[in-house]
N, C-alpha and C positions, 0 to 999 in steps of 0.2 A: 504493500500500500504506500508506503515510507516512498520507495521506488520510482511510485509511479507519479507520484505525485510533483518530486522533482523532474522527469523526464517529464513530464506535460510542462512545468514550470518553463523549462528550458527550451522547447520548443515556441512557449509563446514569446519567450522574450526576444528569440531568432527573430519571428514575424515585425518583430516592433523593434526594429535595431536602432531606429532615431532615438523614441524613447529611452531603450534600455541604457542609448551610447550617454544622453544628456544625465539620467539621474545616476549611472557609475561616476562619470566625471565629477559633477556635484556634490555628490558623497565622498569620495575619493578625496576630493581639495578638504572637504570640512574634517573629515577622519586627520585626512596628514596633517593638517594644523592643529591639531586638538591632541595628537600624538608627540610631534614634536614640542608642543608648550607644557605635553607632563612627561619629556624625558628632562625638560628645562627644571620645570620645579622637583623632579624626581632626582636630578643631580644636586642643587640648590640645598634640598631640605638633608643631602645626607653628610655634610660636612662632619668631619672627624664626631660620626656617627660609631665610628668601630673603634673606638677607645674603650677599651674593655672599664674602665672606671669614668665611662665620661658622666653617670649622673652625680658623679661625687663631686667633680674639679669645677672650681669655681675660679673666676677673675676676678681682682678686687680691681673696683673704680674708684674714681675720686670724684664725689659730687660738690658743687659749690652753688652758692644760693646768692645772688648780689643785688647788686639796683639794675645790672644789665637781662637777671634773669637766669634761670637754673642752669647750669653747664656740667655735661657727664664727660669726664673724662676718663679714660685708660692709663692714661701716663701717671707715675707713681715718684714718689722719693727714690734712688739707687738703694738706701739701707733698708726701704720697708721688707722685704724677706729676712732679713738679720730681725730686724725690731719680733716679727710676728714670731718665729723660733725662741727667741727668747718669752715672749713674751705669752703664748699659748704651745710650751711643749706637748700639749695632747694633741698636737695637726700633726699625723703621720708623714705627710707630706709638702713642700714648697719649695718653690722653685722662681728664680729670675730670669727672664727674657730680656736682651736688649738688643733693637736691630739698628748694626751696624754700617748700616748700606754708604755702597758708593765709596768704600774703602779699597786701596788697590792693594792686590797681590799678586808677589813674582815667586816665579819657580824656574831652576836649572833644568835646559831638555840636555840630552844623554850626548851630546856635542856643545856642552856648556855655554849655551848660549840662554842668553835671559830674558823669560818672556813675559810679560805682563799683561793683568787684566781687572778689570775694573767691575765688582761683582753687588747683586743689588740684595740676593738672601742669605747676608751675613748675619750670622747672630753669634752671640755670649751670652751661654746660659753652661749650668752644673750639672751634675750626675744625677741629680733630681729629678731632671726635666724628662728624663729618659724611663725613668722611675714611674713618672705620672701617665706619661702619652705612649702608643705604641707602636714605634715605629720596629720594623725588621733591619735586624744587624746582619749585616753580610762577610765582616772582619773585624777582629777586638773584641774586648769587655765592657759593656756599657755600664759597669758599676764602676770603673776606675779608668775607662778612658777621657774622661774630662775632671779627674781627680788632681791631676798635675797641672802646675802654668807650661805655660808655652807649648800644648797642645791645640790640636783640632783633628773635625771628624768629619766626614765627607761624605755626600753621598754618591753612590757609582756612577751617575752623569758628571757629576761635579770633578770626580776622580781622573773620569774617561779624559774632561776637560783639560787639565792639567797635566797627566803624564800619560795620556793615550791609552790607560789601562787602568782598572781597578785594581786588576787584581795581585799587584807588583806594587802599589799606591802606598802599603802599608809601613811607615816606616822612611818616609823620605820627608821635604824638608818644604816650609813653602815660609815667603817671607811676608809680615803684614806690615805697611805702609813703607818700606827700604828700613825696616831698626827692627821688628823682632821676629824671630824664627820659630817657627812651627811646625810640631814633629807632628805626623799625622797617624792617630790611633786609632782610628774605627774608620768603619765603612757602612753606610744605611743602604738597602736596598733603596731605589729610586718611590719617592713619596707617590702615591696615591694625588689627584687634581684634586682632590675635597677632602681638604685641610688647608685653613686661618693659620700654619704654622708653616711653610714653607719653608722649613731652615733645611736649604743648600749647603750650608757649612755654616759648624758649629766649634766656637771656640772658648776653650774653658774659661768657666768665670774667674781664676785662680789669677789668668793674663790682665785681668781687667786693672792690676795697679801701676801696670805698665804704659797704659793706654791713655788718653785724654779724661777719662771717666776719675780719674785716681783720685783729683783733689774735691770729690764729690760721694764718696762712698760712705760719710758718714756725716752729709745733710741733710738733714729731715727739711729744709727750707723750699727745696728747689724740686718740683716734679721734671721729669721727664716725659714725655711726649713717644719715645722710643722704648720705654719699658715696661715691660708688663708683669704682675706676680701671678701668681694661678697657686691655686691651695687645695687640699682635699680633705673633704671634710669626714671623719668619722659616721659613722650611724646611727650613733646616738646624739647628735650635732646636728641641727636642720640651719637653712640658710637664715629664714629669721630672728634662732637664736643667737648666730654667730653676727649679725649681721648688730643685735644689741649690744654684744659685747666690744663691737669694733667703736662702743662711742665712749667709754673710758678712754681706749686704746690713746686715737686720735688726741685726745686730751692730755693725755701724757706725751705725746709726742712734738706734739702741735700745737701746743698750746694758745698760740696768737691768731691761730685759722681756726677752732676748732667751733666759733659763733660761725661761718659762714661755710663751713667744710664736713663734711663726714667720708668715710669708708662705707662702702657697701660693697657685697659679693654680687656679682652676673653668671649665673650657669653657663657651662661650656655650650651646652644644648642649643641657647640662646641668641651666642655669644653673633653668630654670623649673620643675624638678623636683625640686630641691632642700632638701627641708625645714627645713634646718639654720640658711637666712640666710634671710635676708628680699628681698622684688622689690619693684622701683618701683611696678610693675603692682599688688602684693599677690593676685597670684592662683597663688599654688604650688600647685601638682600633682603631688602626687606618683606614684611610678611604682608602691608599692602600690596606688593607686586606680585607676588603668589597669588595672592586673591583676584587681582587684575587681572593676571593673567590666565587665572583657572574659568573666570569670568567670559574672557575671552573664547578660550577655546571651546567653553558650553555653548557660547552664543553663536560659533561657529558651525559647531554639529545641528545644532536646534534650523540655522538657516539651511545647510541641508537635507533636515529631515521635511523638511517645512516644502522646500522643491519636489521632494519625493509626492508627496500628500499631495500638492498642486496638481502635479501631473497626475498619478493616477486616479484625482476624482474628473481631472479635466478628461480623462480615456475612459471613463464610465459609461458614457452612455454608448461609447463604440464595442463597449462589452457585455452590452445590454442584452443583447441576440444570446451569446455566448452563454453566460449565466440562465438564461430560461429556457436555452435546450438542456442544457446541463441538467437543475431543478424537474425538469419534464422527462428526463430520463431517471431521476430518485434518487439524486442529489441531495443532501442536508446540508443546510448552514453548515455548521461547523465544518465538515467536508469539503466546503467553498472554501472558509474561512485558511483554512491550513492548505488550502491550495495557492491561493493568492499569498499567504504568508511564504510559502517555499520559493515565491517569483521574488519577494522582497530578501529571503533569505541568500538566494544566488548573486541578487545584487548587490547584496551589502559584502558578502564573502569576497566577491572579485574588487569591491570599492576597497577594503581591508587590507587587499595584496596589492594593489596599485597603489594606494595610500603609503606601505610599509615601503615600497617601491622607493616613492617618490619622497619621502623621509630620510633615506639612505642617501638618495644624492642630492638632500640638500641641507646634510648636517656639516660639509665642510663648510658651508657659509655664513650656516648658524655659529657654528665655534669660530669663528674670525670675526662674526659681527661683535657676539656676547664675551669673545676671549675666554671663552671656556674649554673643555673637550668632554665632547659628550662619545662616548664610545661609539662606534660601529656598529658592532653586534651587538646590537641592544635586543633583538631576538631571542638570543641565549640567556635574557634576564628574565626567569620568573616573573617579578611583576608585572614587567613588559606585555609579557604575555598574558596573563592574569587580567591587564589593563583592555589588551584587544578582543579579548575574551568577551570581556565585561561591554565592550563598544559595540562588538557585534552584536549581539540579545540586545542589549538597548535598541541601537538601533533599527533594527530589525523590528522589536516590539512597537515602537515609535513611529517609524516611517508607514510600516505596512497592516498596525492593525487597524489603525480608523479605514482607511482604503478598505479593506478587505471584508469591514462588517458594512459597509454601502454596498460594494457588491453583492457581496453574499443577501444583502437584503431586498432586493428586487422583485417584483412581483412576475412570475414566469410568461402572466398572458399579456398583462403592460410591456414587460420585455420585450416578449415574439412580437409585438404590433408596432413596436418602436415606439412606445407612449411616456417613457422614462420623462416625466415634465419637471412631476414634483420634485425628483433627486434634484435633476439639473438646477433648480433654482436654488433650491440648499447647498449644494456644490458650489454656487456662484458666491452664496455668502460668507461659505464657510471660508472658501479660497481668497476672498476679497480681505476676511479679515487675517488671513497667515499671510497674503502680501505686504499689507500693512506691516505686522512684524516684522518680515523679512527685511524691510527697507528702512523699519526704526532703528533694528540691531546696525545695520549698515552704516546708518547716516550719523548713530552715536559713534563710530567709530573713524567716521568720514572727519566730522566734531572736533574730536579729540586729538583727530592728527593734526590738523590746521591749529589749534592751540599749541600744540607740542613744538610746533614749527616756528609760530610765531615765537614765542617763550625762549627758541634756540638763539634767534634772528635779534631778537634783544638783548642777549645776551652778548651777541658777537658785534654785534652796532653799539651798546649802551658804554657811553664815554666813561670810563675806569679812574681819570683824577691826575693820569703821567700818559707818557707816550711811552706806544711796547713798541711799535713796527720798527723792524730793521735792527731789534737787538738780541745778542748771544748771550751766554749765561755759559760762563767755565767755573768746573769746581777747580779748588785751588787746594796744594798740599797742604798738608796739615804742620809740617815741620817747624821748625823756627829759622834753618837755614834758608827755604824757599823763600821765607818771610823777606830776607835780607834782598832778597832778589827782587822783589815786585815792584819797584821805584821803578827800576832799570827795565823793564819788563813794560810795566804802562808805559815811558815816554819811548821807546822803542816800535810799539804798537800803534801809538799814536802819530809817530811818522810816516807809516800808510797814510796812500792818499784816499784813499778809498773811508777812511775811518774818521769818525766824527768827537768820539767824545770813549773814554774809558773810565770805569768806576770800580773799586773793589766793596764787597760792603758783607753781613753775613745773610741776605734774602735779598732776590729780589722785589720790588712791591707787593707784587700780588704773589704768595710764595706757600706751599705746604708746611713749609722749614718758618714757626714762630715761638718766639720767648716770650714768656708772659710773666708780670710781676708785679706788685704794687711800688708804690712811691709816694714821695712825702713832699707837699708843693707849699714855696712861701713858708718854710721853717716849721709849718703843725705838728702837732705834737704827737699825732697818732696819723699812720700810713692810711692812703686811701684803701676803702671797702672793695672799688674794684678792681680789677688788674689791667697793666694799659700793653703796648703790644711793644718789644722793643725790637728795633732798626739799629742795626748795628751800622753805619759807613759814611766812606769817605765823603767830601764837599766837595769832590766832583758827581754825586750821585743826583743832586738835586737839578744840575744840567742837563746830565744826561736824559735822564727820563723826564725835566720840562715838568716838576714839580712848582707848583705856584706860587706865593707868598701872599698871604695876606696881612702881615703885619712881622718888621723884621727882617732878615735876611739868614744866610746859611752859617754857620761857623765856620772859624777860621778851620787851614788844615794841621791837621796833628796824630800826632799816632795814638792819643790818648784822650778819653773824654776831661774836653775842656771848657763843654757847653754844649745847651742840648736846644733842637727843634721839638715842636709839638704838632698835633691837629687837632682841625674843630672841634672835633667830638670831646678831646678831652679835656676843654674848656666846658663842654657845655657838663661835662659833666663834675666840673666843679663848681660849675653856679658864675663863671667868668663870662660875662655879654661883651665887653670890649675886648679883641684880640691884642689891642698893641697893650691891655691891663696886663698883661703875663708877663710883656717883654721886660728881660730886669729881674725878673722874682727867680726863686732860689728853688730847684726841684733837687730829690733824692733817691738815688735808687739804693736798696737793702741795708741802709742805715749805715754804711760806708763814706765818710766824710770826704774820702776824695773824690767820691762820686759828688757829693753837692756842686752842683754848677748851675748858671744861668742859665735862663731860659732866652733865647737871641732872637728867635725865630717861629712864625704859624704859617704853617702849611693847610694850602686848602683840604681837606677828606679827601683820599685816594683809596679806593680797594685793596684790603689785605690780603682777604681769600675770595674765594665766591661770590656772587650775587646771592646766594642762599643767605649767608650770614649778613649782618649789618656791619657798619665800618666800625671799628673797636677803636679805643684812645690807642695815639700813637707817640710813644716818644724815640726821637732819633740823637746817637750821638756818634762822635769817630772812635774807633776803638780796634786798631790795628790787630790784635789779636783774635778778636772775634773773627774776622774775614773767613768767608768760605768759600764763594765766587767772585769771579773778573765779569763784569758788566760792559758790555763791547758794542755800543752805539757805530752802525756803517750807513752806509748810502745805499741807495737799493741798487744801485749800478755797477757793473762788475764783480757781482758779490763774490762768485765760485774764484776768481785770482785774487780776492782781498782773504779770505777764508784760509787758503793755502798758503799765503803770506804766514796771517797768524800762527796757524801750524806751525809753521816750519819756527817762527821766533818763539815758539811757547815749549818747542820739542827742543831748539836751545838749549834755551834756561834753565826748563826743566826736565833735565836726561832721561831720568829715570821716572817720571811718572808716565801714567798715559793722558793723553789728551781728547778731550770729548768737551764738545759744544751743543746745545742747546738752543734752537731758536722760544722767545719769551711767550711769542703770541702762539706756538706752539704746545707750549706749558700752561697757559691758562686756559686754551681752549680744551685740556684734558681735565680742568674743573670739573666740567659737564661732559664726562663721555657716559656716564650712565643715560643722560636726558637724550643726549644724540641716539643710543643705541635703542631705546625705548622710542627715540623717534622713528627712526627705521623702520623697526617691530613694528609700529602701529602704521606704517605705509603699507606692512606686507600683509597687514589681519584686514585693514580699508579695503585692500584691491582684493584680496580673496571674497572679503563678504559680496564686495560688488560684485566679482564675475558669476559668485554663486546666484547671489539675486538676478543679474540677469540672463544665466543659462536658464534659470526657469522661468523669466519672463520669454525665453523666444520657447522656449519647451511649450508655454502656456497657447502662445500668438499663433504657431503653429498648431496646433491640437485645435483651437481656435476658427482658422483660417480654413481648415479642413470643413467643420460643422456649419460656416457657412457660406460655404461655396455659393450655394445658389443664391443666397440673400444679395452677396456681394454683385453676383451675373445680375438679378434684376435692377437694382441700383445701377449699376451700369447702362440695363437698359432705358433707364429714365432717364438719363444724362447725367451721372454721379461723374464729377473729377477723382482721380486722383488722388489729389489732397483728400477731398473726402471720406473717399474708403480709408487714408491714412488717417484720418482725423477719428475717424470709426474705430479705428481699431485703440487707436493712442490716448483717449478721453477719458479712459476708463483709469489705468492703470497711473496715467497723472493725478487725477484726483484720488487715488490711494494713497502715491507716494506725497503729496501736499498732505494727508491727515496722519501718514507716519512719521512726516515730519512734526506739527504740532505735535506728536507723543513725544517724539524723541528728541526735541531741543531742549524741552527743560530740565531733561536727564540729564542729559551730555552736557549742559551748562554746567549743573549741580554737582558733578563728581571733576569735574576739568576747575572749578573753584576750590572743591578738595585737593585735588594734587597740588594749586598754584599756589598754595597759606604754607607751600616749604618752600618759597623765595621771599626774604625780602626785599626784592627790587623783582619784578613781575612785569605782566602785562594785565589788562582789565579788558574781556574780551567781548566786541562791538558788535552790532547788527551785521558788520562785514563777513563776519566769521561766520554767521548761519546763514547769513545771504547766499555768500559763497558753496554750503554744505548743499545748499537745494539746488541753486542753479547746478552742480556737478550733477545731482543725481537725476534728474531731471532730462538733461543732457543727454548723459549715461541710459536712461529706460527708455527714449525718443529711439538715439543709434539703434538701440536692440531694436525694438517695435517695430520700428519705423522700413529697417528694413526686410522683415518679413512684410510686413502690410504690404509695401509697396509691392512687392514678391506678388499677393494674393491680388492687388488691385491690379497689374500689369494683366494677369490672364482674360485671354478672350471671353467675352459674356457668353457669349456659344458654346462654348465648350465646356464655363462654368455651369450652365440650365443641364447639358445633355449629362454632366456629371453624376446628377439626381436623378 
């Protein structure tokens, strides 16, 4: 029976191959997207998910409460792992992170020559960390491979990297910035892409007093931004009891933050969804975008399913005959019902395998778009499978059972006489209003993208406060001897003709790399409540980047702060209305007396980070030490021979480092590569909803154009243009998609004001925007319609009458 029922199935779909070709295709696009968006959140949600301890490890943050507003940060004190050890010996476990990035290391190849590289997943952590996370050892002992200084641990890409082999790696010599030497004890097998911990190379904490870190290991004052603790907490320890005890803690620690600061734990679980801090990985996720995009891909299957229902109630009445011989031979409902079910079931199975098809070859563009890597053989993933499992019976249940109980419900002698009226006009309405939907889901996504775009567009137009075009960004060594070098280095540089302006400073304006601190303005007696943002550099900085003055001018040059610039903002947030009131007054940074210097200079507000955040108080001073980049103002003309100039004088100078440059507008525009990449996304979900919606608007016009043949011939014969019959066909489905627009604009409004309350500097989006979303679709249903109509209006009246 099973049998027979599919071979009937498959034979009527032969007969009907336009049909069957339009809702495989349909289905097939809405499946692959709906697949591809849960191998997305299927990779997304499993972050260092196989941490055999991961409900226990916790991240401690740093929360602060100010006049600017609550701020969660990750970055920690260097001693806070010491403090917690001592201070809650029941924590079996804890551990320090700090990433290192952007440090160069050289290594001897086997004809002593010395090659260098500039690496970005460097970290310094202990035997601990090893303890907590689980990664796979390939060479070494992970209990005492980071016991000793002057080690590190690698992993076998990292290894492969450096001396062409792992498995020889063990035991040889790698140097960290030209001054210490590192014996390499362990080997990680190559990490898994989902993990927040990317450590490429890991160097033991024990090195860390060797390093720049050294005169900071036992300041509770200074967080770091680069360091992370992580703790595990016992079983008889829940995070909100641990989480009470961390507010003595603070207090003893911190005593002067401990009104505006607390310690809180973040679950690992958590940790990669969390927008508020920042990730080693830098790939946060949030759990709105999961929903977004689960949202997405439902709405995607729901428009294909919605095509399917279209067409086959619109094929109804041509199956009218069919069903009441069928019935007339003793037929039962339910026997229809599972017949017509197995015509949906063959469709959706081949939609399935075209869909898995067409998911395969377009997962290298998804992992280039999202910078992810979503496996290949996502097939051999249970869930995966589990997933299409689950797609298919839906679907299937979905598409084909309302179809199949209208068929099945036909009266056999209405049938045979072709009297099918009542269906057809239920059919009309039913269909009228799944177009509707069709075209709301569409047009909210139509919406969304035209905002997402705008929002981009403002971003990359919206005036930042300095000029970036046409500047390089060098990191610079960290030594003290290079130090002696960079006088001779800028005026060098700046005898390129091609070169405008050079700057050394330790960020540049708009910069991921920020220090934060409080300070003490006009002699007060107590520091300010909020923290202002410090600017380390030279007084050629304020030229180059075309920094403005509103009251004042820049400090002298010096190698040492000898006077400080301010901005608005942190006027305003001392309650100061005249800018030139500050010029003269006596600011403080960390209660340091040679730090008290003048204030000289206000600069108008320039952007620190983002347009997401607001501009924070800025203080700038010279402080030769601090420098970490050459700031390299050129002319847009002849850049590639100005470029190789610098090269070659900066490879000079300095022998032994590597050199890499950086364009700035470059750099800020990776602010927003989330919003870009999401803009994309929502290009590729716009065009699939469209093409779906309108493969079943020509599936419909067609199916359509067939039932009235003769209507169209006698209109003809009365002198119908043209236009006409075009207009006949097209009036209908216009005025659908006009009432799924009023549905769908206030939605798409509603949630496109939701996502834009995380910029503060935005856009406020106009009558353009919707204007816009209906003329395209509009457009978009005309094209389709329009030229099937014409298709059915072009035929001879003759030939349409003798048709009937």
């Amino acid at each position: 029976m099973i049998k027979n029922y599919f071979k009937t199935a498959w034979r009527s779909l032969l007969r009907n191959k336009s049909y069957t070709i339009i809702n495989i295709t349909g289905l097939a696009i809405g499946i692959a997207a709906c697949l591809l968006i849960f191998l997305v959140i299927h990779f997304e949600t499993g972050f260092d998910a196989y941490h055999a301890k991961k409900d226990h490890i916790y991240r401690v943050l740093n929360k602060r409460t100010s006049s600017e507003g609550v701020k969660v940060r990750a970055g920690l004190p260097l001693t806070m792992a010491k403090g917690l050890r001592i201070d809650f010996p029941q924590l079996p476990l804890i551990t320090s992170v700090i990433n290192d990035d952007n440090k160069q290391l050289s290594v001897k190849d086997n004809a002593g020559q010395i090659k260098r590289f500039k690496e970005e997943d460097l970290y310094i952590t202990d035997t601990q960390f090893f303890n907590i996370f689980d990664f796979t050892w390939v060479a070494g002992d992970k209990k005492a491979a980071l016991s000793e200084p002057n080690t590190v641990v690698l992993t076998q890409r990292m290894a492969k990297k450096f001396f062409g082999d792992w498995e020889n790696s063990m035991g040889k010599t790698i140097t960290y910035e030209n001054k210490i030497d590192l014996k390499v004890t362990g080997i990680l097998q190559d990490l898994p892409a989902t993990t927040d911990l990317p450590v490429q190379i890991a160097i033991s904490y024990p090195t860390i007093t060797s390093t720049d870190y050294k005169n900071n290991l036992e300041d509770w004052g200074s967080n770091f931004g680069s360091h992370n603790c992580f703790v595990v907490l016992p079983d008889n320890v829940s995070e909100a009891q641990f989480n009470r005890e961390l507010v003595p803690f603070i207090k003893k620690h911190r005593p002067d933050e401990a009104k505006r600061e607390e310690f809180l734990l973040q679950p690992l679980t958590q940790m990669h969804f969390d927008t508020r801090t920042n990730l080693f990985s830098g790939q946060v996720f949030s759990k709105d975008m999961i929903r977004t995009l689960s949202l997405i891909g439902i709405f995607l299957l729901v428009i294909a399913c919605v095509n399917f229902i279209n067409l086959a109630t619109a094929q109804a009445v041509n199956r009218s005959k069919e069903v009441g011989i069928r019935k007339v031979l003793g037929s039962k409902r339910q026997q229809l019902v599972l017949q017509f079910l197995s015509e949906t079931f063959i469709i959706t199975l081949f939609s399935v395998v075209l869909a898995m098809a067409l998911s395969e070859a377009a997962l290298p563009a998804l992992n280039s778009l999202l910078e992810i890597k979503l496996n290949s053989g996502f097939i051999t993933d249970p869930v995966i499978v589990a997933f299409l499992a689950a797609v298919l019976v839906v679907v299937t249940l979905l598409s084909g059972l309302y179809p199949s109980m209208v068929l099945s419900g036909f009266n056999p002698i209405a049938a045979l006489k072709n009297k099918i009226t009542g269906v057809r006009s239920n059919g009309i309405t039913l269909r009228r209003s799944l177009v509707v939907v069709q075209f709301g889901i569409a047009q909210v996504l139509v919406i969304g993208t035209i905002v997402i775009i705008s929002q981009l567009n403002h971003f990359k137009n919206s005036p930042l406060g300095f000029d970036k075009d046409a500047v390089i960004t060098v990191n610079l060594p960290g030594d003290s001897l290079s130090r002696l070098r960079m006088k001779a280095l800028q005026n060098e540089i700046l005898q390129q003709p091609n070169v405008k302006s050079v700057s050394y400073s330790f960020a540049s304006p708009s910069d991921n790399a920020n220090w934060g601190s409080s300070i003490t303005y006009d002699n007060a007696a107590v520091e300010t409540e909020f923290s202002v943002n410090l600017k380390w550099a030279d007084a050629d900085y304020f030229k180059l980047y075309n920094l403005k003055f509103v009251a004042g001018g820049p400090y002298a040059k010096s190698d040492t702060v000898n006077a400080y610039v301010v901005n608005e903002t942190l006027l305003k947030n001392l309650g100061v209305a005249n800018p030139k009131d500050a010029v003269g007054k006596n600011l403080n940074i960390w209660g340091d007396k040679k730090l008290t210097q003048k204030i000289v200079g206000v600069v108008k507000d320039f952007n620190v980070t983002s347009l997401r955040e607001q501009i924070p108080p800025v203080v700038m001073a010279a402080w030769t030490d601090q420098y970490s980049i050459a700031n390299i103002k050129l002319t847009p003309a002849n850049m590639q021979p100005t470029l190789a100039s610098i090269e070659k004088l900066w490879t000079k100078t300095f022998p032994d480092n590597v050199y890499e440059y950086r364009f700035l507008d470059q750099k800020i525009a990776n602010f927003y590569r989330k919003e870009s990449q999401l803009s994309y996304l929502y290009k590729i979900f716009a065009g699939m909803a469209i093409f779906i919606s309108c493969l079943g608007l020509y599936g419909m016009v067609s199916f359509m154009a067939v039932q009235r043949t003769k209507e169209v011939g006698i209109r003809k014969t009365l002198g119908a243009s043209v236009a006409n019959i075009v207009y006949l066909f097209s009036k209908e489905f216009t005025m659908l998609i006009l009432v799924s627009f009023v549905i769908s604009a206030p939605v798409a409004w509603y949630f496109m004001q939701q996502w834009l309350q995380g910029f503060t500097y935005r856009i406020y989006p106009g009558v353009g925007v919707f204007a816009l979303s209906i003329t395209l679709s509009i457009i978009i249903a005309w094209a389709t319609v329009g030229y099937k109509a014409i298709q059915a209006a072009l035929v001879n009246p003759v030939k349409s009458l003798k048709s009937e």
